[in-house]
KELUM-17618 format. One line per field, with one value per atom (N, C-alpha, C, O, CB): residue in three letters; atom name; x, y negated, z negated. Coordinates in steps of 0.02 Angstrom, whole numbers, plus 50000, padded with zeros to 5 digits. Each point is the difference from the previous one (the first is absolute). Glycine has a CB too. Layout:
residues N
aa	[ALA/...]
at	[CA/...]
u	[X/...]
v	[Y/...]
w	[Z/...]
END
This chain:
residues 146
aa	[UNK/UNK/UNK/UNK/UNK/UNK/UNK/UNK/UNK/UNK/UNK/UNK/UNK/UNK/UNK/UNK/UNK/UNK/UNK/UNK/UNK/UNK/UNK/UNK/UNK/UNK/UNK/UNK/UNK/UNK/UNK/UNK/UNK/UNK/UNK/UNK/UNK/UNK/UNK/UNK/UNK/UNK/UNK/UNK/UNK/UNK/UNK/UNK/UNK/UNK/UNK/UNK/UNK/UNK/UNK/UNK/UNK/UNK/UNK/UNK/UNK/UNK/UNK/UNK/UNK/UNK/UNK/UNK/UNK/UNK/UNK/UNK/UNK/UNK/UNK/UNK/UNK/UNK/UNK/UNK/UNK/UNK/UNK/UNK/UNK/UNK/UNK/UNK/UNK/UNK/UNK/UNK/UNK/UNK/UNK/UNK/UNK/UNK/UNK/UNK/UNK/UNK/UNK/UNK/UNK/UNK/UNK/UNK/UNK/UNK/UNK/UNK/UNK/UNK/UNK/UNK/UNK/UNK/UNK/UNK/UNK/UNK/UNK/UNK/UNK/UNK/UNK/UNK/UNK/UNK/UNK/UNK/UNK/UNK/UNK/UNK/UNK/UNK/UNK/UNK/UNK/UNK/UNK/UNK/UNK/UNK/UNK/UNK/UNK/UNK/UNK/UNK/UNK/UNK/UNK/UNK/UNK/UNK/UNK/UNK/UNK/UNK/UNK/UNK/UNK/UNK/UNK/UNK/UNK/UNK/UNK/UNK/UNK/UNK/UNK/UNK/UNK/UNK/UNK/UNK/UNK/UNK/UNK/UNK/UNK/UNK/UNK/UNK/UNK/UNK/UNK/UNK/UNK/UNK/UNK/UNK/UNK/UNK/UNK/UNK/UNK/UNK/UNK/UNK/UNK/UNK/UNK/UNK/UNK/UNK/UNK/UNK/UNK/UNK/UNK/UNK/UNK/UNK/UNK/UNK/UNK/UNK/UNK/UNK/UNK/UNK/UNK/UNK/UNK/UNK/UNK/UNK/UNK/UNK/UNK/UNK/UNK/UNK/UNK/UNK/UNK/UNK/UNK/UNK/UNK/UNK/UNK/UNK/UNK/UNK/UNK/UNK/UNK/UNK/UNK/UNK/UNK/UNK/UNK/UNK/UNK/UNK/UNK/UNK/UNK/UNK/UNK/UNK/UNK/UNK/UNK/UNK/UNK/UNK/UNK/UNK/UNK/UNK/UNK/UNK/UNK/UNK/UNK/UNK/UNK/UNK/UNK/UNK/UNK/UNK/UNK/UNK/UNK/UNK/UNK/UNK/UNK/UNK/UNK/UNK/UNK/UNK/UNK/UNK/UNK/UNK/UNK/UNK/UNK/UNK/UNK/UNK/UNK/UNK/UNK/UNK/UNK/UNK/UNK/UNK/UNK/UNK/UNK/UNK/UNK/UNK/UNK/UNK/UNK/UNK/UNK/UNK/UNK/UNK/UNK/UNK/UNK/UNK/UNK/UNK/UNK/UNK/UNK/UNK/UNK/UNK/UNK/UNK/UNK/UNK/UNK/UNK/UNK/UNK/UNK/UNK/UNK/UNK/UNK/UNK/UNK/UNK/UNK/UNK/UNK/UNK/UNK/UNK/UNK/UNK/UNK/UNK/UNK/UNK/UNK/UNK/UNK/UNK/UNK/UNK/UNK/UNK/UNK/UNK/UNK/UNK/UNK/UNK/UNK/UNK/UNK/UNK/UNK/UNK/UNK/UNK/UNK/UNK/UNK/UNK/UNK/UNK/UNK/UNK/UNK/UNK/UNK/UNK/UNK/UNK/UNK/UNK/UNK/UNK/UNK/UNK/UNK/UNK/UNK/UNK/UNK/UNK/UNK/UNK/UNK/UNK/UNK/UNK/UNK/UNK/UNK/UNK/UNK/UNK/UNK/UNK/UNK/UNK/UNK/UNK/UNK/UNK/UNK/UNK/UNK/UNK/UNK/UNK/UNK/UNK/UNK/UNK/UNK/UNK/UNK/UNK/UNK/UNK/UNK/UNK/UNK/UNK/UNK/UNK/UNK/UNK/UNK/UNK/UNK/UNK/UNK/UNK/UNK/UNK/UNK/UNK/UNK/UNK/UNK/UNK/UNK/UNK/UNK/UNK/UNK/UNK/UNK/UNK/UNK/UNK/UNK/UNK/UNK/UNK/UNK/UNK/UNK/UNK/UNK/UNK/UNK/UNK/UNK/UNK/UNK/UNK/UNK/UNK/UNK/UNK/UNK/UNK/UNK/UNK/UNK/UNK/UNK/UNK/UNK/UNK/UNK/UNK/UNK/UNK/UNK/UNK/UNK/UNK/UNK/UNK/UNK/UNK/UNK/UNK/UNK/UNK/UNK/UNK/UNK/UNK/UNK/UNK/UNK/UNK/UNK/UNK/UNK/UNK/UNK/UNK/UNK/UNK/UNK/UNK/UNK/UNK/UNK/UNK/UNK/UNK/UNK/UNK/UNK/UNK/UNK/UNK/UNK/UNK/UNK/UNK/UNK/UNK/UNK/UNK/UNK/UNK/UNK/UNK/UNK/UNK/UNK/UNK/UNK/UNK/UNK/UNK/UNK/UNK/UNK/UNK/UNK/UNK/UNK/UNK/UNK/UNK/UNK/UNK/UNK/UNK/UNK/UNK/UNK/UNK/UNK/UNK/UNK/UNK/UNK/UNK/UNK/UNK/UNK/UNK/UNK/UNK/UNK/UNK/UNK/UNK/UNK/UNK/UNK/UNK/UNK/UNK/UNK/UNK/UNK/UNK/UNK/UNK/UNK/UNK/UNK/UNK/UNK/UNK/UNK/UNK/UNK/UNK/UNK/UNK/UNK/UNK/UNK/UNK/UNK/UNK/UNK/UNK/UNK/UNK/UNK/UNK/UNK/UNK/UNK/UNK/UNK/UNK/UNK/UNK/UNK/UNK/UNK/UNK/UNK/UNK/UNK/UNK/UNK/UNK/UNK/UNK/UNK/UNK/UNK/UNK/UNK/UNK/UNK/UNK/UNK/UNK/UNK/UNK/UNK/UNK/UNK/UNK/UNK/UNK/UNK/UNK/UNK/UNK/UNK/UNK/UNK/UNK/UNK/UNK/UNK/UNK/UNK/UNK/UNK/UNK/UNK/UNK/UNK/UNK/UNK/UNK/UNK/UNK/UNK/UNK/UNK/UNK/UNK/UNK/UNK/UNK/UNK/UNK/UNK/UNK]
at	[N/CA/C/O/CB/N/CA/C/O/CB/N/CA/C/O/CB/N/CA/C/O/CB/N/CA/C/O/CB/N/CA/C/O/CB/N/CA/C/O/CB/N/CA/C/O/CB/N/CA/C/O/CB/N/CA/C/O/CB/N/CA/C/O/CB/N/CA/C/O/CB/N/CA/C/O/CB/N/CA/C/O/CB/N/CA/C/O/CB/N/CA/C/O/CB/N/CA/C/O/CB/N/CA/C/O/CB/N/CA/C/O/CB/N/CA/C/O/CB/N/CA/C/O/CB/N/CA/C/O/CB/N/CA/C/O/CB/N/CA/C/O/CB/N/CA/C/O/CB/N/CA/C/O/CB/N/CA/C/O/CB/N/CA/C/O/CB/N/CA/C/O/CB/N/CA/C/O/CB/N/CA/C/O/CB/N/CA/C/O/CB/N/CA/C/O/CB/N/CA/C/O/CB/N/CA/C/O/CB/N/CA/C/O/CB/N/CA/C/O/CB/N/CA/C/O/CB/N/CA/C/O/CB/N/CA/C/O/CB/N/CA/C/O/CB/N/CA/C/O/CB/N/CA/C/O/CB/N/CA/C/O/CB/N/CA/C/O/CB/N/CA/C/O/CB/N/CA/C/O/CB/N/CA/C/O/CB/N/CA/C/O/CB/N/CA/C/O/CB/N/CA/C/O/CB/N/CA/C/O/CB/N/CA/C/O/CB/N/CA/C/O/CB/N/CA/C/O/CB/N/CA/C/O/CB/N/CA/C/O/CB/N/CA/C/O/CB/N/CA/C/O/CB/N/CA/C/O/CB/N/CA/C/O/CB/N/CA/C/O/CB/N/CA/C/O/CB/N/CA/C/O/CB/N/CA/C/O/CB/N/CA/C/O/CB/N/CA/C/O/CB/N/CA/C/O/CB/N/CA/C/O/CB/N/CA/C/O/CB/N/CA/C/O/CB/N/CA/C/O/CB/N/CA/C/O/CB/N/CA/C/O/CB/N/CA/C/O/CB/N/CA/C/O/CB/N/CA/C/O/CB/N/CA/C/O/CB/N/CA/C/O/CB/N/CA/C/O/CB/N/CA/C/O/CB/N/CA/C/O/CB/N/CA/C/O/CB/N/CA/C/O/CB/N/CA/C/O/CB/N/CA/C/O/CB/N/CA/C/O/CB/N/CA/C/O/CB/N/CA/C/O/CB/N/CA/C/O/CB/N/CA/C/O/CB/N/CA/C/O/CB/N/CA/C/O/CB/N/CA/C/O/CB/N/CA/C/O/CB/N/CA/C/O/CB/N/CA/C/O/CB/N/CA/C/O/CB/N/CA/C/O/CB/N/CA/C/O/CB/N/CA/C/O/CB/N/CA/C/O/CB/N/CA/C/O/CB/N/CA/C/O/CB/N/CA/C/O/CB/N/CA/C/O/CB/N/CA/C/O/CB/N/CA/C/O/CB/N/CA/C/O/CB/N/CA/C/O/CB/N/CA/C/O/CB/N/CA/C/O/CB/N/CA/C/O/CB/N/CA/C/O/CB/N/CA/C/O/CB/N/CA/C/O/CB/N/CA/C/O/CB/N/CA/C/O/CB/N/CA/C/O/CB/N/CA/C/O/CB/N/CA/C/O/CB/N/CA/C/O/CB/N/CA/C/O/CB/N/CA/C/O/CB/N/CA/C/O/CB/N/CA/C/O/CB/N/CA/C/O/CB/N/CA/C/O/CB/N/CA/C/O/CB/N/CA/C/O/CB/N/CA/C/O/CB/N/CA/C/O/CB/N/CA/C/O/CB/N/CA/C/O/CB/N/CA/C/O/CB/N/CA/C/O/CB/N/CA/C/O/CB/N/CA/C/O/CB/N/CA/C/O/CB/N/CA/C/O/CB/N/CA/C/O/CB/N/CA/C/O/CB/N/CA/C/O/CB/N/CA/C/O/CB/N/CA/C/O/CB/N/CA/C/O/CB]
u	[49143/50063/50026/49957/50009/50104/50006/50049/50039/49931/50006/50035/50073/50016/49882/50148/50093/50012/50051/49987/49906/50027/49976/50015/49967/49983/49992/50054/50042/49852/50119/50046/50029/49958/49992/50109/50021/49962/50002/50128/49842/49990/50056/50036/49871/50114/50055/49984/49946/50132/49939/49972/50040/49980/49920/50180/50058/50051/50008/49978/50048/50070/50031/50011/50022/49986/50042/49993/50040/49945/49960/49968/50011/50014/49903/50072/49997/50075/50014/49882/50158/50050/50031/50038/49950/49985/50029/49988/50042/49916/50001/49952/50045/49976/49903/50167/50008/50099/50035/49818/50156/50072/50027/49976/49996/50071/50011/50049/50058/49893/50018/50027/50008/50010/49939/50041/50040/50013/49957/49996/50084/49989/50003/50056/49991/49909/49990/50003/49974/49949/50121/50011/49960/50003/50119/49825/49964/50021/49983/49917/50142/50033/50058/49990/49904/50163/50068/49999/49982/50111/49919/50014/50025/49969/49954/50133/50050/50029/50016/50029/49955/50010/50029/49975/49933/50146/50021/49954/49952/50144/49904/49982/50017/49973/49986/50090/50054/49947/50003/50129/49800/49976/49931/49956/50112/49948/49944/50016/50056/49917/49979/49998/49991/49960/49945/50148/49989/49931/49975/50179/49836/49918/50006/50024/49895/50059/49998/49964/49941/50065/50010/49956/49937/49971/50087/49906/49916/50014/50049/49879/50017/49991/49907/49973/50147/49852/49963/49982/50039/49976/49918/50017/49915/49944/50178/49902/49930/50021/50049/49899/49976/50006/49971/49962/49986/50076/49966/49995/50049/50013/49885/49957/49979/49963/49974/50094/49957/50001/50027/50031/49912/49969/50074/49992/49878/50178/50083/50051/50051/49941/49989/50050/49970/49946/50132/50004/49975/50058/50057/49867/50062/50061/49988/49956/50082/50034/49979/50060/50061/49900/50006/50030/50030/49981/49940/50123/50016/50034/50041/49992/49931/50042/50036/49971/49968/50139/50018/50031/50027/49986/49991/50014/50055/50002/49907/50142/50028/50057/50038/49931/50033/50036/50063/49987/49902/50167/50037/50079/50008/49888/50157/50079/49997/50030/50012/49901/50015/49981/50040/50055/49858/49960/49905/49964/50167/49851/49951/49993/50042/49910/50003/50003/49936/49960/50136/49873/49936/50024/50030/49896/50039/50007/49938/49970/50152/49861/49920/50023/50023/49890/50083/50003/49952/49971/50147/49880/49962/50043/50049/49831/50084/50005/49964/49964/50085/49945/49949/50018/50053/49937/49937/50006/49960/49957/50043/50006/49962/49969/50042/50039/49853/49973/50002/49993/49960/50053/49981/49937/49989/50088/49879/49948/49935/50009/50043/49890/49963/49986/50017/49903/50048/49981/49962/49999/50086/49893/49935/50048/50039/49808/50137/50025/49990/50013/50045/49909/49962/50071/50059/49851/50049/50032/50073/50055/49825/50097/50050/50064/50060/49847/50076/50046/50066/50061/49810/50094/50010/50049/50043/49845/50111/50015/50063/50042/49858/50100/50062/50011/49974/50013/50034/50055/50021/50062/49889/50025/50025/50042/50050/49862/50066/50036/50048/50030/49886/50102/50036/50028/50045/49910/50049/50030/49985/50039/49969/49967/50005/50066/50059/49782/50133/50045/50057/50047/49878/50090/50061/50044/50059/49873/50031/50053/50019/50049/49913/50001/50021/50032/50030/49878/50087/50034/50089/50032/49856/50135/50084/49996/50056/49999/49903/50004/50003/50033/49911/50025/49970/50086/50035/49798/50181/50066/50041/50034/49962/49997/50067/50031/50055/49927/49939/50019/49979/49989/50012/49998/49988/50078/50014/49850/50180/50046/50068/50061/49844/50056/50037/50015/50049/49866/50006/49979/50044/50050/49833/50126/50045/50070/50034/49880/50123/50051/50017/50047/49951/49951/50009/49996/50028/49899/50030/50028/50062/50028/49875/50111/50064/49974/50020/50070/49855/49954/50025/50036/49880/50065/50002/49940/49951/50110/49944/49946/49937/50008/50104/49857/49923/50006/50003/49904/50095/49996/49941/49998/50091/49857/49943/49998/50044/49922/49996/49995/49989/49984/49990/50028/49991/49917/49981/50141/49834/49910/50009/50034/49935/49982/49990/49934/49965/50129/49879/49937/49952/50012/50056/49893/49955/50010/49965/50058/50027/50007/49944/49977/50191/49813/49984/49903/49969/50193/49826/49919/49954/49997/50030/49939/49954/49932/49981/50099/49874/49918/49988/50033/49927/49977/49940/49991/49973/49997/50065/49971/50085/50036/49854/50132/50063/50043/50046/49916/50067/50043/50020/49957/50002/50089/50048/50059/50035/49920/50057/50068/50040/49980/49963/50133/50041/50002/49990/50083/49938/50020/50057/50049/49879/50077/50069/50027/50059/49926]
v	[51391/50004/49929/49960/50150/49862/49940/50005/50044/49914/49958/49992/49991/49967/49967/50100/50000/49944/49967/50159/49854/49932/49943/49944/50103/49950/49925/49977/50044/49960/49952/49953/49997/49980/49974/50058/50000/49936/49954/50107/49934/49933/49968/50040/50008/49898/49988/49946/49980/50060/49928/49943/49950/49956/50109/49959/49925/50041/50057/49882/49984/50008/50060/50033/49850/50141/50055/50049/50009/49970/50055/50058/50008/50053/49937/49932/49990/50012/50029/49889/50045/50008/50063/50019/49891/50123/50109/50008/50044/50028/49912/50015/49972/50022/49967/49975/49968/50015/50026/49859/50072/50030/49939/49996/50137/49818/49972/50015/50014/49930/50054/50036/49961/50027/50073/49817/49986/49901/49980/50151/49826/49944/49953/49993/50039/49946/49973/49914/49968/50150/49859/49941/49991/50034/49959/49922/49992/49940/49990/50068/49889/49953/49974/49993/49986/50009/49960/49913/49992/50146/49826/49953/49938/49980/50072/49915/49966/49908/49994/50165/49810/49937/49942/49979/50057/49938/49946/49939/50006/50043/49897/49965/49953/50002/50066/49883/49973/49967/50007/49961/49985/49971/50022/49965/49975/50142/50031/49998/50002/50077/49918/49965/50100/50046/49772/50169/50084/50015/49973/50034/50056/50026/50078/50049/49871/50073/50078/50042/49983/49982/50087/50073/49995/50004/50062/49928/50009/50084/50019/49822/50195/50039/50046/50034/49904/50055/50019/50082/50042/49842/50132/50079/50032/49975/50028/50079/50005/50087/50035/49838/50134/50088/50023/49974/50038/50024/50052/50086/50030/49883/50109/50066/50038/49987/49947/50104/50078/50065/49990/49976/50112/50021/50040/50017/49966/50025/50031/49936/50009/50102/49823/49947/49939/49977/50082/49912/49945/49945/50012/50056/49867/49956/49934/49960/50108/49931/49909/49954/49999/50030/49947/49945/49954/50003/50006/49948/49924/49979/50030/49991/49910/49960/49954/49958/50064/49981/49925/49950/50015/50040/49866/49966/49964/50024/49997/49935/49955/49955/50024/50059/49862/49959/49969/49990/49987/50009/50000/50002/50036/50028/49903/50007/50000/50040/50047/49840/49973/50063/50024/49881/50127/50057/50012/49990/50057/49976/50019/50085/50017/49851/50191/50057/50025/49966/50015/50093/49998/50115/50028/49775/50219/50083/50008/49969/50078/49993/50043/50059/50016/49904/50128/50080/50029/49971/50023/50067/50051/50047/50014/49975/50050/50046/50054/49999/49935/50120/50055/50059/50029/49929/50053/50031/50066/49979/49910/50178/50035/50075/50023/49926/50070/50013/50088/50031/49848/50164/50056/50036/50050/49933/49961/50017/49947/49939/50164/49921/49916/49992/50045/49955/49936/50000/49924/49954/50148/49899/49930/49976/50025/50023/49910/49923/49954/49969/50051/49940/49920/49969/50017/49983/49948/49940/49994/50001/49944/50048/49981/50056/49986/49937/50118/50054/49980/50000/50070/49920/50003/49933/50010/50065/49840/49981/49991/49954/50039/50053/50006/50032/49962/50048/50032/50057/49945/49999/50150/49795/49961/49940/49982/50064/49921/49968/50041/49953/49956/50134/50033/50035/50017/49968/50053/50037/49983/50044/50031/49896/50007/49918/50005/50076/49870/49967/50006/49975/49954/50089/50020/50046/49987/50012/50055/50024/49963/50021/50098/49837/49978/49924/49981/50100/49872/49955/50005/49953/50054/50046/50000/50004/49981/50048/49991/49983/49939/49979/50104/49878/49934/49962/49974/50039/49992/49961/50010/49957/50055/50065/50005/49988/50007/50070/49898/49981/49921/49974/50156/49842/49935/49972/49949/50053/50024/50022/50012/49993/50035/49989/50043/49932/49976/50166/49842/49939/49969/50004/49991/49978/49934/50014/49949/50000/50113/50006/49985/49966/50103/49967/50008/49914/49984/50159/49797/49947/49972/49952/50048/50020/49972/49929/49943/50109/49979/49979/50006/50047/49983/49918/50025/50041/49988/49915/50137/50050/49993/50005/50088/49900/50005/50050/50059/49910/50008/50048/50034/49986/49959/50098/50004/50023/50041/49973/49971/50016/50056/50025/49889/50132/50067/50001/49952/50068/50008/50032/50046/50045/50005/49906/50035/49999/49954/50008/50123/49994/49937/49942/50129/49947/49928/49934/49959/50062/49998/49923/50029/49951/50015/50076/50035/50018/50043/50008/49894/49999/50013/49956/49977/50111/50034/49986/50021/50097/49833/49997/50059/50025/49829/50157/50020/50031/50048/49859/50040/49994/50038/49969/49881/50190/50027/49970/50036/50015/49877/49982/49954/49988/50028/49968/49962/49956/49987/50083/49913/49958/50021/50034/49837/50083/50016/49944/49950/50131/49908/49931/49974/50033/49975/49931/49982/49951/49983/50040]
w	[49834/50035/50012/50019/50035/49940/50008/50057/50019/49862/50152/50077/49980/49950/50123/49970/49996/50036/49991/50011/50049/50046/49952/50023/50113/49800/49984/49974/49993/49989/50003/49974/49938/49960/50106/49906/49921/49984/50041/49955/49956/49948/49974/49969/49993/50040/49955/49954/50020/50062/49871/49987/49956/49962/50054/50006/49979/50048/50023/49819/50157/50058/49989/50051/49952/49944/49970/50051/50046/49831/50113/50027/50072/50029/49886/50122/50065/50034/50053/49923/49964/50011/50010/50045/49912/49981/50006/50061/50014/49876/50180/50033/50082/50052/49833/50119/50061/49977/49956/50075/50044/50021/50034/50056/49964/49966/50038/50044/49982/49954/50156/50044/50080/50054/49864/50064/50041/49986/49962/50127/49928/49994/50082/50025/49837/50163/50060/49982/49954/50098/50004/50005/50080/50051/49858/50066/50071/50030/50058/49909/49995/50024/49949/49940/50131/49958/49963/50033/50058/49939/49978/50035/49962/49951/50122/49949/49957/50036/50059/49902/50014/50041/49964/49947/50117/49964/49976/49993/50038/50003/49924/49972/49952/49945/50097/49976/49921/49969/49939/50101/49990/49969/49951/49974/50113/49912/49951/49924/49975/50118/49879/49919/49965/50004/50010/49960/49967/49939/49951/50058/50032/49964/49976/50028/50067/49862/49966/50034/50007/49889/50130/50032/50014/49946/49994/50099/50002/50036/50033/49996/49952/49990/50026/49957/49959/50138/50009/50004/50024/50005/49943/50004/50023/49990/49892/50161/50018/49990/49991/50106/49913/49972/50091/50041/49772/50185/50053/49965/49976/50139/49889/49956/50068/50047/49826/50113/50054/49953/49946/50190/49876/49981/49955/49942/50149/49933/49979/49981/49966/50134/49923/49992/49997/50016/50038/49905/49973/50017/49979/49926/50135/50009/49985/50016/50064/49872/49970/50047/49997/49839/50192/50043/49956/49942/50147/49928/49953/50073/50035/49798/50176/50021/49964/49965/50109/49931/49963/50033/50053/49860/50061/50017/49978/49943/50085/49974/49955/50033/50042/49866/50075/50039/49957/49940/50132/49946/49943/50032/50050/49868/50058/50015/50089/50036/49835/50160/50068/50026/50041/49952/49993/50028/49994/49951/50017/50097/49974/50016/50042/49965/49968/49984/50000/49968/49981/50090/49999/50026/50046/50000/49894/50019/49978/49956/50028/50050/50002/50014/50054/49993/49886/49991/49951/49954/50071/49990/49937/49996/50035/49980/49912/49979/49994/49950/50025/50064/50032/49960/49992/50134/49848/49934/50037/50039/49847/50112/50029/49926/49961/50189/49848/49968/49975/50053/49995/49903/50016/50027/50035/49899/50028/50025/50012/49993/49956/50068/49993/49918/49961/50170/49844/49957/49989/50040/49936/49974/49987/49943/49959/50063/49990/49946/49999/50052/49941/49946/49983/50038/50008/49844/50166/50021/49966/50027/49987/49897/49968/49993/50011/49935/50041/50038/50071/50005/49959/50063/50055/50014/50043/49977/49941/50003/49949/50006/50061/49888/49928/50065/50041/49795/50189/50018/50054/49997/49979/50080/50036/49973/50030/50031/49878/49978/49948/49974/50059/49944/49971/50024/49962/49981/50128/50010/50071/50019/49877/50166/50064/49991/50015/50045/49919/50032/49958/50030/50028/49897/49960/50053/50013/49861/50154/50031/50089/50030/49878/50118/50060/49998/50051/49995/49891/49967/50015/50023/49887/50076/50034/50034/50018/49945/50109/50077/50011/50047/49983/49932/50012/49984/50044/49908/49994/49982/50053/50028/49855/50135/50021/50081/50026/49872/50132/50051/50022/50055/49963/49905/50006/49991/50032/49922/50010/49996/50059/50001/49917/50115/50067/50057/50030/49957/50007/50050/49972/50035/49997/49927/49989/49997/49998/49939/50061/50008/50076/50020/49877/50144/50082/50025/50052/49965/49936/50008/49976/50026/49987/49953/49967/49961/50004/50099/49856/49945/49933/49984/50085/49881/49932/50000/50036/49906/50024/50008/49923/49939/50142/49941/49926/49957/50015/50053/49875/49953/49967/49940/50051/50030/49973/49930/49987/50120/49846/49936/49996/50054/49917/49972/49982/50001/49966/49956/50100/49996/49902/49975/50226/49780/49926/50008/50022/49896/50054/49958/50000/49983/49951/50081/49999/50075/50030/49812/50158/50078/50058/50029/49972/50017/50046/49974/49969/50061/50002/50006/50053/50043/49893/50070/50074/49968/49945/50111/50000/49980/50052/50045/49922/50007/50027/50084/50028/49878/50111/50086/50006/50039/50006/49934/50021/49999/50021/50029/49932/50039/49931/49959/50188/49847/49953/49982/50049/49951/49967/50024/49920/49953/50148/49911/49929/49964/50034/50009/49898/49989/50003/49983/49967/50070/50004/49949/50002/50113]
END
């Protein structure tokens, strides 16, 4: 007889993906500041997973300083599950770099964006996220390239 409570197996992003819902996007800090004498820097991009037994949330904090501004949003993207299920690491990290910060990435612009309008800022232009920029080790946590 097999247990209904163990866990689907999955074993690439795909699968994981059929499997989740994205169902909410949480912002944990905005924060925006003048500065004429900041030297403009491309996006940093820090990122962390949080895993529970139905959900899954990829944090990104970003950073970037730029057009006599500096700029700093910390949000995720809260992915919630149909059901539980097991998945290698690597799994687990394609569907975050492929698909968690892909979808919380326009939060990020768009209120880096916002901030600098509400200064009466030139506002940063962040580059488009392609395939591949978006690297997660081991220990959960990752950054983009810039």
């Amino acid at each position: 007889m097999s247990d209904d409570r163990a866990p689907r197996v999955i074993t690439d992003a795909r699968e994981l993906l059929e499997l989740t819902e994205l169902t909410d996007i949480a912002f944990y800090e905005i924060g925006a500041r003048r500065n004429p004498d900041v030297e403009d820097t491309p996006v940093s991009i820090d990122i962390a997973l949080r895993r529970e037994e139905l959900l899954l949330e990829i944090r990104c904090r970003a950073t970037v300083l730029g057009g006599g501004g500096e700029y700093l949003v910390d949000a995720s993207a809260v992915f919630t599950l149909q059901e539980p299920v097991q998945a290698p690491e690597a799994a687990i990290a394609e569907f975050v770099e492929r698909v968690g910060v892909m979808s919380v990435y326009p939060y990020l612009r768009e209120a880096i964006t916002q901030s600098a309008a509400k200064l009466g800022l030139d506002r940063p232009v962040l580059r488009l996220l392609r395939p591949g920029d978006v690297h997660v080790t081991s220990s959960r946590k990752g950054n983009v390239d810039s």
